[in-house]
C-alpha angles and dihedrals in degrees: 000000000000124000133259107266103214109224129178100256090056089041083054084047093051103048090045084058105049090038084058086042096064085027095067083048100058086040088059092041092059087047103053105044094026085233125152102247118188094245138358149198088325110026098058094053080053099048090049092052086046088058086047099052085044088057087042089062092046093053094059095043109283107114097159094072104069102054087049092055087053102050077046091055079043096061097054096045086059095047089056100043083058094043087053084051095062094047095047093242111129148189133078107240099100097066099035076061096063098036083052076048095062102041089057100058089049088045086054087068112035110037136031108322083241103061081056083045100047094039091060106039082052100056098043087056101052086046088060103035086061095124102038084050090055094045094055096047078044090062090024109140098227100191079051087049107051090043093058095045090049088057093049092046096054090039087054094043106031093040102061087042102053116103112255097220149106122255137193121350089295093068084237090184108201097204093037092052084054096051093048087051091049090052100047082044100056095036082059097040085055089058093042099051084048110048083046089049104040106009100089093039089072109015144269091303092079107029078065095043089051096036086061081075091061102039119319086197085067099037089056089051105048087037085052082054099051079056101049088055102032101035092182086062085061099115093030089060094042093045081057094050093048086050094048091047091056100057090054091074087053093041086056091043087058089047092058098042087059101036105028106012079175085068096036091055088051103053102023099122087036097060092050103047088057090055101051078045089069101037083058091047087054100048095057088068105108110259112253124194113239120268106196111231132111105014105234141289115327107229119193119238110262095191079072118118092228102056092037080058093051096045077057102056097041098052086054097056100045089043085062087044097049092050094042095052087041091063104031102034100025130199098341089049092063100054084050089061098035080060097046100041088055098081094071127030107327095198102081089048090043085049085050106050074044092062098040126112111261102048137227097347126168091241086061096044089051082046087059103044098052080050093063093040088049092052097047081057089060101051091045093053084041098058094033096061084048097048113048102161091063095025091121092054089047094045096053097037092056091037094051080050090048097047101045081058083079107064089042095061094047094053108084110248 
């Protein structure tokens, strides 16, 4: 199928569109709230083709024109704002509207017919989304806000100026240990904003099951804790920690698929059955009917700029101590460290044996693997000592976990 050839008669067609399109919005707008709106359902079609007659004279040499349609436009825009004044009736939309207006009629003639598009689609839909907008500033986190747009500042700022290349004899990459920082980041910040956003609504099951995306290791812990206070939100809690455990197989499978595609391939199925594992595990916990009461497990922000420091730094440790016990301990010395990593985080240590010379052996997936069992271990033990009225459930539910990791790393991949 060819593609649409954009002509000038379909870009005219276009900018008179989009320029309807925002225009039935203002029009609505004046209607609704009986407001005086600088344009309406036909000013702001004319003010596009206007736009659009003011780039046509640009095209065929006659430059001068555009910018004086705009200080014209200008002009007006300033004649209503002071209009509005006298009326009490303030804010400047309106008229940015039909500035934004403007500029796309000129834009569907002179660039890519999808920056017009985009412009004006755009515009008319933050015209119309005013009071869902307001409502969520209204209910906005700031603390959460201003963590997350420092790490994005600092991603946007630090990223484009590291250096792109290999150091020492471990290949530390400035720029590639970054990128892996940004990823883990924004996979937790997914789960967070989610089990906030979601979690209490329906209970602790899925702020657990949602919270694995963030870290399953804290979520055992916070939910061993709702247990220790409000024992009768024992199996509720466990049944949280059992569901966060069990997204932490597919959130490193994720990880592998991005960063080393050669390890994702080999444990693939591994990594989901142990998964389903736990889901079933956790759905042999008694069902217990919510009792109110503390709302779920707090989960630290991972979009800010401390613990993505810290993911950092501990990424590039273990990534010098995986190398230096590769090539002095071999192959026994690896499984030592994979047991012993997992009882704290096990990504930094999995992104590590990712980024290590010698690729996706056999010797490295097996090292995975007894990461993630040692770590479900962990959990297990962590939640166990916390919740004591449901510790033998706990004990025999992790160590069934534990225990079906074994057949699965001595099966070849």
């Amino acid at each position: 199928m060819n593609a649409i050839e954009w002509t000038i008669p379909l870009r005219f067609l276009v900018a008179l569109a989009l320029g309807f399109l925002v225009g039935l919005e203002r029009e609505s707008t004046k209607i609704e709230h009986r407001k005086l709106v600088f344009g309406g359902v036909r000013t702001h079609p004319l003010i596009s083709l206007f736009g659009f007659g003011c780039a046509w004279f640009h095209s065929i040499g006659s430059p001068f024109v555009l910018p004086s349609g705009l200080l014209l436009l200008g002009a007006l825009a300033v004649v209503s704002f002071l209009t509005k004044i006298r009326m009490e009736q303030y804010g400047t939309t309106s008229e940015i509207s039909a500035f934004l207006t403007f500029v796309v009629g000129a834009l569907a003639l002179l660039a890519d017919i999808w920056v017009a598009m985009a412009l004006g689609i755009v515009n008319a839909f933050l015209l119309s989304e005013k009071a869902k907008l307001e409502t969520y500033v209204e209910h906005l986190d700031r603390v959460e806000f201003l963590a997350t747009l420092k790490f994005l500042l600092v991603t946007v700022i630090v990223l484009p100026v590291l250096p792109d290349q290999e150091y020492t004899r471990f290949r530390l990459n400035p720029t590639r240990i970054w990128e892996i920082v940004i990823l883990v980041s924004t996979i937790g910040f997914v789960g967070y904003f989610l089990a906030k956003k979601l979690g209490p609504k329906v209970g602790l099951w899925l702020s657990g099951l949602l919270g694995g995306i963030v870290s399953s290791t804290a979520v055992a812990i916070a939910a061993g804790r709702i247990a220790q206070r409000e024992p009768v939100r024992s199996t509720g809690a466990l049944q949280a920690s059992l569901l966060a455990s069990s997204m932490m197989y597919l959130r490193i499978l994720v990880l592998l698929a991005v960063l080393g595609p050669a390890f994702a391939a080999l444990l693939w199925w591994k990594m989901v059955l142990l998964s389903l594992i736990g889901l079933a595990l956790a759905f042999t916990v008694p069902a217990q009917e919510d009792q109110g009461g503390e709302e779920g497990p707090r989960l630290q922000n991972p979009f800010e700029v401390t613990p993505a420091l810290l993911f950092a730094a501990v990424f590039v440790v273990l990534l010098v101590i995986t190398e230096i016990v590769r090539s002095s301990l071999g192959e026994a010395g690896m499984i030592g460290l994979s047991l012993l990593v997992g009882v704290a985080d096990v990504d930094p240590f999995i992104l590590s044996l990712v980024h290590a010379p010698g690729g996706a052996t056999t010797a490295a997936s097996v090292a995975m693997l007894l990461a993630v069992m040692s770590n479900t271990l962990a959990k297990g033990t962590y939640f166990a000592v916390l919740a004591r009225t449901v510790r033998r459930g706990t004990v025999w539910r992790y160590g069934l976990w534990a225990l079906l990791h074994i057949p699965l790393l001595l099966l070849p991949s």
